[in-house]
Backbone as CSV, one residue per row, in Angstrom:
resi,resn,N_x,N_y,N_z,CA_x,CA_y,CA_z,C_x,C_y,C_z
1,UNK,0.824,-1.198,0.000,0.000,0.000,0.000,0.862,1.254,0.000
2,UNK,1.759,1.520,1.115,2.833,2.493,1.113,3.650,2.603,-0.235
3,UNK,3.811,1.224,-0.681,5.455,1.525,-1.761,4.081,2.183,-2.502
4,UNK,2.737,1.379,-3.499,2.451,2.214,-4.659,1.995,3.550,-4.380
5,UNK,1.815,4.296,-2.687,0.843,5.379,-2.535,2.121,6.897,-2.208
6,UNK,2.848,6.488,-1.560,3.973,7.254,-1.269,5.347,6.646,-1.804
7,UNK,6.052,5.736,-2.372,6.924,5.171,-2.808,7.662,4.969,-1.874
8,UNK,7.611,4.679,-0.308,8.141,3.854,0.436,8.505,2.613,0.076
9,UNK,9.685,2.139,0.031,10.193,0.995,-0.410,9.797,-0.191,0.944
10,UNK,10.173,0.036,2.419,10.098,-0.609,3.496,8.755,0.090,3.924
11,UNK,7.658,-0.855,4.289,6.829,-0.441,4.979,7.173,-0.129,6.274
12,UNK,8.225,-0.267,7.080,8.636,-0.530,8.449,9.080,1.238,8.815
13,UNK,9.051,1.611,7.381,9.735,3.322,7.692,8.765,3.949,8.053
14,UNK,7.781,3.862,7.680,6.248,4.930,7.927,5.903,4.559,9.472
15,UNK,5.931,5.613,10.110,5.814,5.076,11.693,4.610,6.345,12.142
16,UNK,3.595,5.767,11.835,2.802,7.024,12.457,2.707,7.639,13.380
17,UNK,2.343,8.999,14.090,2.662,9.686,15.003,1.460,8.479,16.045
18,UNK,2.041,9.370,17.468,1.152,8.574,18.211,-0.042,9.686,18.515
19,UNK,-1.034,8.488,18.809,-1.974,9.412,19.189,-2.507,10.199,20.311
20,UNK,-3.194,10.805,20.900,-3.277,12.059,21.746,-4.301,11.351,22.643
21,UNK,-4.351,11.446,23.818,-5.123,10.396,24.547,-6.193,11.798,24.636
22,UNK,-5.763,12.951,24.900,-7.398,13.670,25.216,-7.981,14.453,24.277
23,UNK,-7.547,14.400,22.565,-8.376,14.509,21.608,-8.919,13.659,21.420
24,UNK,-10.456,14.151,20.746,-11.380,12.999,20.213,-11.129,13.271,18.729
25,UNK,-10.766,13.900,18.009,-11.379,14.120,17.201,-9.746,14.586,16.310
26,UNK,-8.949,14.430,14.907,-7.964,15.198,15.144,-7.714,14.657,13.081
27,UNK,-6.934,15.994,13.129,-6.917,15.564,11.270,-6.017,16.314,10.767
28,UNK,-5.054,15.665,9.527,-4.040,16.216,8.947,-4.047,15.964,6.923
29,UNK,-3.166,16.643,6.927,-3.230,16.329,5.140,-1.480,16.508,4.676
30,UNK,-1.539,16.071,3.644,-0.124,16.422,3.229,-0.134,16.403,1.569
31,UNK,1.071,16.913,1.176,0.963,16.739,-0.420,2.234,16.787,-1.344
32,UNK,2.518,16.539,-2.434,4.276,15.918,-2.693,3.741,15.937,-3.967
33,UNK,4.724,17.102,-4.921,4.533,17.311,-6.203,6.593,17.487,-6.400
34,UNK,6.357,16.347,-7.807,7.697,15.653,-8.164,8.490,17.509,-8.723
35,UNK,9.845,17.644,-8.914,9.965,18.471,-9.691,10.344,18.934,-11.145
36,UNK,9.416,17.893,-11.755,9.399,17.676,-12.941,7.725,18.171,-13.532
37,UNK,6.891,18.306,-12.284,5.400,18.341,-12.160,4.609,17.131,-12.681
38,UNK,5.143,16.299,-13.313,4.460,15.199,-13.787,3.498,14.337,-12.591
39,UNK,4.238,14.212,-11.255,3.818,13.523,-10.655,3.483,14.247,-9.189
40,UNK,2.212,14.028,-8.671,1.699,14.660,-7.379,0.971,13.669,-6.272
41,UNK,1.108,14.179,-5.414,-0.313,13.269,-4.658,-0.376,13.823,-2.839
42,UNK,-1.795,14.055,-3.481,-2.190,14.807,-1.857,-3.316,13.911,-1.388
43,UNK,-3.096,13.706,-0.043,-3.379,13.044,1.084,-3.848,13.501,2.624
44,UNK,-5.184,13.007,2.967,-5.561,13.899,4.715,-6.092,12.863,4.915
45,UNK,-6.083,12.803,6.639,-6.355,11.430,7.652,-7.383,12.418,8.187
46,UNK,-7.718,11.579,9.213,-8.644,11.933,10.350,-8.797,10.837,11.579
47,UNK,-8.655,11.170,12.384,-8.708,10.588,14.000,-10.115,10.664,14.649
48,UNK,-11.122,10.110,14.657,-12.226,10.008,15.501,-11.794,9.358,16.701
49,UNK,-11.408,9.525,18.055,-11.571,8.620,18.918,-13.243,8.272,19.371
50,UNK,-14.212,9.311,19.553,-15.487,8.393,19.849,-16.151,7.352,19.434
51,UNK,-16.050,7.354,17.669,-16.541,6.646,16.709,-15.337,4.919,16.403
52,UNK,-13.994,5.635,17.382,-13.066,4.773,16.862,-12.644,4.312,15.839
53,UNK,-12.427,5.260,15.229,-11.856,4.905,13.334,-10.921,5.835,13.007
54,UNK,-10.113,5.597,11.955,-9.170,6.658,10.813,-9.593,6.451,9.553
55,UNK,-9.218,7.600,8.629,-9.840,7.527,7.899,-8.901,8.236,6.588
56,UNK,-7.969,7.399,5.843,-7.449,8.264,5.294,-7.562,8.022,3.734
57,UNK,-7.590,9.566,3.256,-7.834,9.354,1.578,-6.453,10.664,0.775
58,UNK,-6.293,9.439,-0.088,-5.421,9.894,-1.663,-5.974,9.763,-2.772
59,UNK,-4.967,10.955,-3.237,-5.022,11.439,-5.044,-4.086,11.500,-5.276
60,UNK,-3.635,10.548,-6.404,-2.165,11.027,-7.125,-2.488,10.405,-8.324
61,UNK,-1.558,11.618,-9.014,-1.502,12.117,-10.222,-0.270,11.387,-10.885
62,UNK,-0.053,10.863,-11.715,1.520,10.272,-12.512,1.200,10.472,-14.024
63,UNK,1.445,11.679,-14.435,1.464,11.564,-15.696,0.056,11.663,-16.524
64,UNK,-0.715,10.541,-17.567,-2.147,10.121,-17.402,-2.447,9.298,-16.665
65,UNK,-1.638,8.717,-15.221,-2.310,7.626,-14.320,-2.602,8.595,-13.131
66,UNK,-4.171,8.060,-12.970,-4.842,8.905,-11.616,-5.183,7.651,-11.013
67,UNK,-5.019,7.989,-9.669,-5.996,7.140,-8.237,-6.331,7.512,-7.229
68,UNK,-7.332,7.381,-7.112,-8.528,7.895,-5.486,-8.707,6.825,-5.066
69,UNK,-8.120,6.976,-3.538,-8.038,5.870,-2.467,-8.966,6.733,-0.876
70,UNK,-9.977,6.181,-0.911,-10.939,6.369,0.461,-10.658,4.639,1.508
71,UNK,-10.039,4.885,2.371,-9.911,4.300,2.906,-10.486,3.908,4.993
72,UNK,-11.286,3.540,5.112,-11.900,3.786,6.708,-11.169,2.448,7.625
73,UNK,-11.047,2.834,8.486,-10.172,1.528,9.238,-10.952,1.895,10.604
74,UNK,-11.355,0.605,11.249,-12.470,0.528,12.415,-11.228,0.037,13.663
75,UNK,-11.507,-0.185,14.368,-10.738,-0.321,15.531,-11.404,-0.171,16.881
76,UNK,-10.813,-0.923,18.182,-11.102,-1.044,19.513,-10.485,-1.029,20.306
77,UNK,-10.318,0.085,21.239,-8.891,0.066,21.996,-9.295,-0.937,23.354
C-alpha cells in the first residue's frame, strides 16, 4: 500500500505519530509534487476517537495515471 501510494520501499519506515489520549477528534493532510510536475499526490487522515476509526484518503496524479483511495479503518482500543 505504502510503496504504490507514497513510494516507500520498506513499509517498516512509515511510523505514524502517536496518538493524543485527550483529543477525540484530530486531522491532517499532506501533499508531494515531483519536480518535474508530472507527478503529485495529496493526502488527509482523520482521528475520531469516539466513533473509533481513521480515515485516510489519496489522489495522485503520474502523468495520465490517476488514483482515489478512500480508505476507513475501524478499531477497539
Amino acid at each position: 500500500f505504502f510503496n504504490i501510494v507514497h513510494g516507500i520501499e520498506d513499509p517498516s519506515v512509515f511510523i505514524p505519530p502517536p496518538f493524543c489520549q485527550n483529543a477525540t477528534l484530530k486531522a491532517g493532510k499532506g501533499d508531494f509534487v515531483a519536480q518535474n510536475g508530472n507527478s503529485q499526490a495529496l493526502g488527509k487522515f482523520s482521528y475520531d476517537a469516539i466513533l473509533q476509526r481513521i480515515r485516510f484518503g489519496v489522489f495522485q496524479r503520474d502523468g495520465n495515471y490517476s488514483m482515489v483511495m478512500d480508505t476507513l479503518l475501524l478499531y477497539r482500543e
